[in-house]
C-alpha positions as CSV (number, residue, x, y, z in Angstrom):
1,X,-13.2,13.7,1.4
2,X,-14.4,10.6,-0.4
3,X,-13.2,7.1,0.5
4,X,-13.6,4.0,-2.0
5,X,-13.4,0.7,-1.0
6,X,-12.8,-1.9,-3.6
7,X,-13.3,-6.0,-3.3
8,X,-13.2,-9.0,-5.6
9,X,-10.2,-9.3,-7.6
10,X,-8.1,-12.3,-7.9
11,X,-6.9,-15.2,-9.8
12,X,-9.0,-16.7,-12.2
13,X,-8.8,-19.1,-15.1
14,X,-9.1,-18.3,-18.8
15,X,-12.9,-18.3,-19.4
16,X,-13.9,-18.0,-16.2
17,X,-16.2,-15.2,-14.2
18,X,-15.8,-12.1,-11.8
19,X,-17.0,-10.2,-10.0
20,X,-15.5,-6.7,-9.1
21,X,-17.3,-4.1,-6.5
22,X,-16.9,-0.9,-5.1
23,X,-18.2,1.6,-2.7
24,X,-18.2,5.1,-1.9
25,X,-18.2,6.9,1.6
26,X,-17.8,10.2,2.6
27,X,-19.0,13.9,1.8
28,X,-21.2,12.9,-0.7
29,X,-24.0,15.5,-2.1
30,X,-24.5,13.1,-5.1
31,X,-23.1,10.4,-7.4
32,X,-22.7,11.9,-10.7
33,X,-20.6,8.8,-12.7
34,X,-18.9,5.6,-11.4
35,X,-17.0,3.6,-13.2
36,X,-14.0,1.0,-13.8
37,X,-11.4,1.3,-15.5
38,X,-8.0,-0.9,-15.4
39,X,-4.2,-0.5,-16.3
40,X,-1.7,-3.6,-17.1
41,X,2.2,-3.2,-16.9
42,X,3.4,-0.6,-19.8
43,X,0.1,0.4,-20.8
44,X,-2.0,3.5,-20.4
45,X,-4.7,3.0,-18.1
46,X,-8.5,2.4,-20.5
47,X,-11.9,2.5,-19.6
48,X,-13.4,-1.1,-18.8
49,X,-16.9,0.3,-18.2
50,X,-18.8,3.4,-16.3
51,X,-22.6,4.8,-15.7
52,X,-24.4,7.8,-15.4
53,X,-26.2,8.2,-12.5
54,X,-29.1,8.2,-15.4
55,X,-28.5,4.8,-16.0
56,X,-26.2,5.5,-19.5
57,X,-23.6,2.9,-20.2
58,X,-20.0,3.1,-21.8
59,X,-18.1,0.0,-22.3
60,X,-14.3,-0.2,-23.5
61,X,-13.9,-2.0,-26.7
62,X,-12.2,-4.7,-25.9
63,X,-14.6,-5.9,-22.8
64,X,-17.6,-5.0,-24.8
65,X,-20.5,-7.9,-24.5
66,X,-18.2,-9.9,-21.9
67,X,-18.6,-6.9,-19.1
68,X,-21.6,-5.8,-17.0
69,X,-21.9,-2.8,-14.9
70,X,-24.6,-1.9,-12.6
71,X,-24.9,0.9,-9.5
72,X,-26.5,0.3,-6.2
73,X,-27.6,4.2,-5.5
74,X,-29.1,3.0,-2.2
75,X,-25.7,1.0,-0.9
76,X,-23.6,3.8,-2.7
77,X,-21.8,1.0,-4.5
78,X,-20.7,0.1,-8.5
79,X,-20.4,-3.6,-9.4
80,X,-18.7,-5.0,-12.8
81,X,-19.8,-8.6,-13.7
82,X,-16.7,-10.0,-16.1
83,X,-17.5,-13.1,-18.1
84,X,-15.6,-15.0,-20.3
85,X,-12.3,-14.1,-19.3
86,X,-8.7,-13.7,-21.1
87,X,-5.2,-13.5,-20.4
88,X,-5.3,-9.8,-22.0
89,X,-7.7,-8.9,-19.2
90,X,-5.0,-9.1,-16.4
91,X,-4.5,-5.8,-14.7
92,X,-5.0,-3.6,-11.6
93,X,-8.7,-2.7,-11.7
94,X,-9.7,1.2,-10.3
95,X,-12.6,1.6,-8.9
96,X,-13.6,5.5,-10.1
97,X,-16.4,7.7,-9.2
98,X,-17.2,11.3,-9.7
99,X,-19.2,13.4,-7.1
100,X,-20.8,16.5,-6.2
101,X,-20.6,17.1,-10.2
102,X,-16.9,17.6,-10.4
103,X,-14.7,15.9,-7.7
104,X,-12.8,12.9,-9.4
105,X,-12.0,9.8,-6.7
106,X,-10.1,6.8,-7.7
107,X,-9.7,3.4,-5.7
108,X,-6.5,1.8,-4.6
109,X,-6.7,-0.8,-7.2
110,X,-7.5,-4.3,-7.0
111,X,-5.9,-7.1,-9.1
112,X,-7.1,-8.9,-11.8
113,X,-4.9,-12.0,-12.8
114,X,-6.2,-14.5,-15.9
115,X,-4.4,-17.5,-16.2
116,X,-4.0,-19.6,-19.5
């Protein structure tokens, strides 16, 4: 079992900066991807951002050059750096990460408000 523990999500100001963190406990062999992604009220849930634990990037489209991911391998922990933030960005955040090759784990959410 694998345990994620999520921190830095609030209210913020249009144009402002966050910044979102998460990390994994547990039965952990290895850290294959982590990754956030975020879901606002009658939408599908979308990728924000994830990494490999090569170092490979994927951003979402509509975050792209305003979003930041990095993974602490030591601490066990994935951070997202948001700059430059909109009122389109509001949402519950997940924290996601993928172990042991093939075991999925998702966060509890944390909330992400941007105010106009």
């Amino acid at each position: 079992q694998v345990q994620l523990v999520e921190s830095g999500g609030g209210l913020v100001q249009a144009g402002e900066s966050l910044r979102l963190s998460c990390t994994a406990s547990g039965s952990i062999f290895v850290i294959n991807n982590m990754g956030w992604y975020r879901q606002a009220p009658g939408k599908q849930r979308e990728l924000v951002a994830r990494v490999s634990s090569g170092g490979r990037t994927d951003y979402g489209d509509s975050v792209k050059g305003r979003v930041t991911i990095s993974r602490d391998n030591a601490k066990r922990t994935v951070a997202l750096q948001m700059d430059s933030l909109l009122p389109e960005d509001t949402a519950i955040y997940y924290c996601n990460v993928v172990v042991n090759y093939s075991d999925n784990y998702w966060g509890q959410g944390t909330q992400v408000t941007v105010s106009s």
